[in-house]
MDAnalysis code that builds the backbone (N, CA, C; Angstrom):
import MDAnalysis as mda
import numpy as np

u = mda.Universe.empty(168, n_residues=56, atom_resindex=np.repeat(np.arange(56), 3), trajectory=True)
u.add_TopologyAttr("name", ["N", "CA", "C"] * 56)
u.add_TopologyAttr("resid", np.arange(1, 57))
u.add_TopologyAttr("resname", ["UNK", "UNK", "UNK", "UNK", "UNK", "UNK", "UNK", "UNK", "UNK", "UNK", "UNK", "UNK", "UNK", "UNK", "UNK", "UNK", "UNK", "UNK", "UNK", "UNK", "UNK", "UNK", "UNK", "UNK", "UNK", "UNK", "UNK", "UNK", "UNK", "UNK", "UNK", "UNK", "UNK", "UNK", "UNK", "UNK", "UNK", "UNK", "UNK", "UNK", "UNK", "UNK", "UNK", "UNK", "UNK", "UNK", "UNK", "UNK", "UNK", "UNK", "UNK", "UNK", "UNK", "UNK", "UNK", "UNK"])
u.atoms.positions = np.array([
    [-84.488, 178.003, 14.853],
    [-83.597, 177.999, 15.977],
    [-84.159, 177.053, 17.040],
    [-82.833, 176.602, 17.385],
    [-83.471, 175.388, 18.707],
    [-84.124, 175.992, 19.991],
    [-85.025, 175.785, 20.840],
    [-85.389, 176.253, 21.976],
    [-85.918, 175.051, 23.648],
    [-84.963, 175.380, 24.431],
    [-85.486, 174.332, 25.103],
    [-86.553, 174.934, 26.476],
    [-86.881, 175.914, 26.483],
    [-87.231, 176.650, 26.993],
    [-88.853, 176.132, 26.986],
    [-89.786, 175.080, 27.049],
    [-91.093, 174.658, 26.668],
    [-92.320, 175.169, 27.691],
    [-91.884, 176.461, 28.690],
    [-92.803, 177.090, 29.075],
    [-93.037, 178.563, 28.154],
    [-92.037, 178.561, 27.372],
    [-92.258, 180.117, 26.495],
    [-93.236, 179.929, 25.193],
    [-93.970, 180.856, 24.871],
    [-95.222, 181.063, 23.781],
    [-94.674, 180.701, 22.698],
    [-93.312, 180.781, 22.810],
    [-92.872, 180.654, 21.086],
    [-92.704, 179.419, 20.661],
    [-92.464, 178.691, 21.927],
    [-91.720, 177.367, 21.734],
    [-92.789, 176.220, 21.326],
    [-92.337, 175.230, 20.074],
    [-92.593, 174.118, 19.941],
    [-92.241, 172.895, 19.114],
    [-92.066, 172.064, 20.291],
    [-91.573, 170.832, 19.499],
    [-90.095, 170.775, 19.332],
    [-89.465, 172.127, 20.303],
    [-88.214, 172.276, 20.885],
    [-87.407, 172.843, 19.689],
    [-88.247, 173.735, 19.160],
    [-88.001, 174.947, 18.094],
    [-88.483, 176.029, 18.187],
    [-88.295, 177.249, 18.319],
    [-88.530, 178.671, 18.248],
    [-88.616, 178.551, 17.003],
    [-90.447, 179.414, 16.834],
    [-90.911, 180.352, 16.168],
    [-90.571, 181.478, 15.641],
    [-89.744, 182.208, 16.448],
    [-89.553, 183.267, 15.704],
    [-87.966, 183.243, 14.786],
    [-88.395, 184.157, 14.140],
    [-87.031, 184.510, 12.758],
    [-85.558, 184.579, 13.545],
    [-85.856, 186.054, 14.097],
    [-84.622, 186.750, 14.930],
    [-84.908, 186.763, 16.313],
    [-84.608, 186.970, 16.837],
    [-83.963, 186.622, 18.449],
    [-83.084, 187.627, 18.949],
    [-82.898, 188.236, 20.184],
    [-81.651, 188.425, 21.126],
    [-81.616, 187.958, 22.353],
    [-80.392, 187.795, 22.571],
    [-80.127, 187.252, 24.205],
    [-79.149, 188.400, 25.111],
    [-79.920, 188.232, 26.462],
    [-79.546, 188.980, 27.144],
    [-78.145, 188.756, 27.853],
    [-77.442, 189.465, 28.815],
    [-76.205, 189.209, 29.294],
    [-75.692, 187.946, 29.660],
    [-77.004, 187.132, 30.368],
    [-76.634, 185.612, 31.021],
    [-76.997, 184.625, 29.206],
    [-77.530, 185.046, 28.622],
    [-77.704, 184.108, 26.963],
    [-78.797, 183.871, 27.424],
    [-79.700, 184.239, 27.701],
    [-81.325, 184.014, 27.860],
    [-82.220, 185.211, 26.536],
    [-83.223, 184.406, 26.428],
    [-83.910, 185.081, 25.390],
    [-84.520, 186.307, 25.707],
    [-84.574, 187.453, 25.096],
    [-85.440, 188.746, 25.742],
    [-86.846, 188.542, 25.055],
    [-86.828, 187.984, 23.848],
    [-88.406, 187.510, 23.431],
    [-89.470, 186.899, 24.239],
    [-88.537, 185.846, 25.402],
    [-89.262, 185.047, 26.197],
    [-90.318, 185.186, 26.622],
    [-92.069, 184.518, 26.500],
    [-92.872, 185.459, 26.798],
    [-93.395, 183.676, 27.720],
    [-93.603, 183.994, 28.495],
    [-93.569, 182.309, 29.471],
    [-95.740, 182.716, 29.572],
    [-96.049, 181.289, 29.536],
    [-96.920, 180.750, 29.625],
    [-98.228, 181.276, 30.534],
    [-98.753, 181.415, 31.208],
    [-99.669, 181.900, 32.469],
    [-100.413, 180.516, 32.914],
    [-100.373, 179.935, 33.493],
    [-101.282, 179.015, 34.127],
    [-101.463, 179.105, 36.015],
    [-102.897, 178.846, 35.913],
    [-103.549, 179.138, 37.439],
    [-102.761, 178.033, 38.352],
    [-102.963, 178.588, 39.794],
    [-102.603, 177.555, 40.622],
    [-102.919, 176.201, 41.114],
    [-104.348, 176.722, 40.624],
    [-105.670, 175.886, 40.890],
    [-105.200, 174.110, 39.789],
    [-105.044, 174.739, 38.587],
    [-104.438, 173.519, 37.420],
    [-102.757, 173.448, 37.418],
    [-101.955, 174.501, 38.011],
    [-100.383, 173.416, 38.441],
    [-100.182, 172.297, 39.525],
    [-101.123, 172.770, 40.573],
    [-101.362, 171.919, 42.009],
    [-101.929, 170.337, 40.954],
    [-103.240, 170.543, 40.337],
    [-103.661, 168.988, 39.112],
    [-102.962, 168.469, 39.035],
    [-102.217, 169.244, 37.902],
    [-100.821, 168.868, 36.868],
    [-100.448, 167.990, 37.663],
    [-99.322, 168.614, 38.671],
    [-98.266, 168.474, 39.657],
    [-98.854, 166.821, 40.461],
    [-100.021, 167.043, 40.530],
    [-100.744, 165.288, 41.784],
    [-100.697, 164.411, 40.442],
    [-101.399, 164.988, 39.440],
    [-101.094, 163.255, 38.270],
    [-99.963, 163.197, 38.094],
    [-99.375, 164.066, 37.901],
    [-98.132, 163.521, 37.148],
    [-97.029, 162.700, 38.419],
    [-97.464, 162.675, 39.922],
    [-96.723, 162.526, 40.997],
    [-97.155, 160.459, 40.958],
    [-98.780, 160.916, 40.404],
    [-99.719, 159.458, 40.624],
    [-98.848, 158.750, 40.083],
    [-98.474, 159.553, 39.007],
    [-98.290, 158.353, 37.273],
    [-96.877, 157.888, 37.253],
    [-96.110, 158.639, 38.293],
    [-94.768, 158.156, 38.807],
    [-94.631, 157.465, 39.820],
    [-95.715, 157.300, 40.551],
    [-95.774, 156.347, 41.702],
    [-96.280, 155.339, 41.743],
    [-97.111, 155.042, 40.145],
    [-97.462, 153.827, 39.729],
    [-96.882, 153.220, 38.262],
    [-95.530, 153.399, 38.479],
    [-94.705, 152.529, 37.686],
    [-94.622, 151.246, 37.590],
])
């Protein structure tokens, strides 16, 4: 199954892992189990990836 969801555990390469699935009232996954990352490395993330767009 397709998944575009690339902060959830299951997801990769913009395919869900798992077999079966349900979705909740809005069509969102109830499997969804999203990622954990510190603030300390989104603030990183967030400045290179700002660099690497500002030096196009």
């Amino acid at each position: 199954m397709k998944c575009e969801n690339y902060l959830c555990i299951y997801e990769i390469n913009g395919d869900c892992l798992l077999t079966n699935i349900e979705l909740d009232i809005m069509g969102q996954c109830k499997e969804c189990i999203y990622i954990s990352i510190e603030e300390e490395s989104i603030q990183k993330l967030k400045a290179k990836s700002r660099n690497e767009n500002l030096n196009l």
